[in-house]
N, C-alpha and C positions, 0 to 999 in steps of 0.2 A: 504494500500500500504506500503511494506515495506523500508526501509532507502534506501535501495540499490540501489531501482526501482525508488523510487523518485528523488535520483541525478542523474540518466541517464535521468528520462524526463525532468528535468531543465538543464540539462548540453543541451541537445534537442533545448530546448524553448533559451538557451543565441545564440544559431547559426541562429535559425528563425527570433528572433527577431533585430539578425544584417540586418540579409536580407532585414528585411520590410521593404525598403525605397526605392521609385524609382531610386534615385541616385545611393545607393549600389547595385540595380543589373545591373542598366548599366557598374557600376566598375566591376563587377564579369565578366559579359557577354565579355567586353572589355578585360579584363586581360585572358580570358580565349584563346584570340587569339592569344598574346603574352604580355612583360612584356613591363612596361610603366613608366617614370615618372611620379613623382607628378606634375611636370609643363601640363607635356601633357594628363593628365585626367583634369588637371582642365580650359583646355581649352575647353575638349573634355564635360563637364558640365556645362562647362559656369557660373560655380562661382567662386570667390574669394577660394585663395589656404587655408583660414583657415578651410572656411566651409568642403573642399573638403579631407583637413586632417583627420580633425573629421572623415568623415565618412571611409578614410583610415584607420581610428586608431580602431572605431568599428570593424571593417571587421578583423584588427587584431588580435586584443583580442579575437575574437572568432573563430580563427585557421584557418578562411577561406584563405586569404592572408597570404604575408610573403612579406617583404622589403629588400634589400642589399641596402648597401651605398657604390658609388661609386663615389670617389673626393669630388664633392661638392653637387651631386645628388642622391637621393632617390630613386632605382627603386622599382614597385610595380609585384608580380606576382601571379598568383591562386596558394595556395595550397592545395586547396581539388576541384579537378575534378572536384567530382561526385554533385556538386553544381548547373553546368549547365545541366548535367542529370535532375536534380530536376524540373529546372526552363522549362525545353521541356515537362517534364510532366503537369506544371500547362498550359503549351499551348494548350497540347494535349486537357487537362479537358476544359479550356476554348473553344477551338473549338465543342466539343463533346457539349456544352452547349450551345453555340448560335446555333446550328443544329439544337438544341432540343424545343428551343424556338422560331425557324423560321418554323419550324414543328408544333406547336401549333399552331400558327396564323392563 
């Protein structure tokens, strides 16, 4: 594999591996409907605003989100779409696969 191809599949792997975490896709799913504080995701998670930053802040660094600050608040909003596109396909697959395995039985 050459240089080139291997920073696009890691550049790849830093955005998936924001994702994996139950919490950050209910933040994506969330924000994908409109933009949010940090207070009111971390209501809508039900932990404490550090943990909740963290994974604000992952989700950042890997270009999915984007934040404005406004007075004294933080808003959060998707900037990549095509993330919840992604996340209907793993539903789609997921469905297609308990079919498959109620079909076996």
């Amino acid at each position: 594999m050459n240089r080139e191809l291997k920073g696009r599949y890691d550049a790849r792997a830093v955005i998936l591996k924001a994702m994996a975490h139950p919490t950050r896709l209910m933040i994506i799913e969330t924000l994908s409907k409109k933009e949010h504080c940090v207070c009111e995701l971390t209501d809508m998670a039900g932990y404490d605003t550090s943990t909740v930053s963290k994974h604000l802040s992952i989700l950042k660094n890997a270009g999915i989100i984007g934040d404005e600050k406004r007075g004294q608040s933080v808003y959060y909003s998707l900037k990549m779409p095509c993330a919840v596109k992604f996340l209907s396909c793993i539903e789609s697959a997921m469905r297609e696969r308990a079919h498959a395995q109620m079909a076996a039985v």
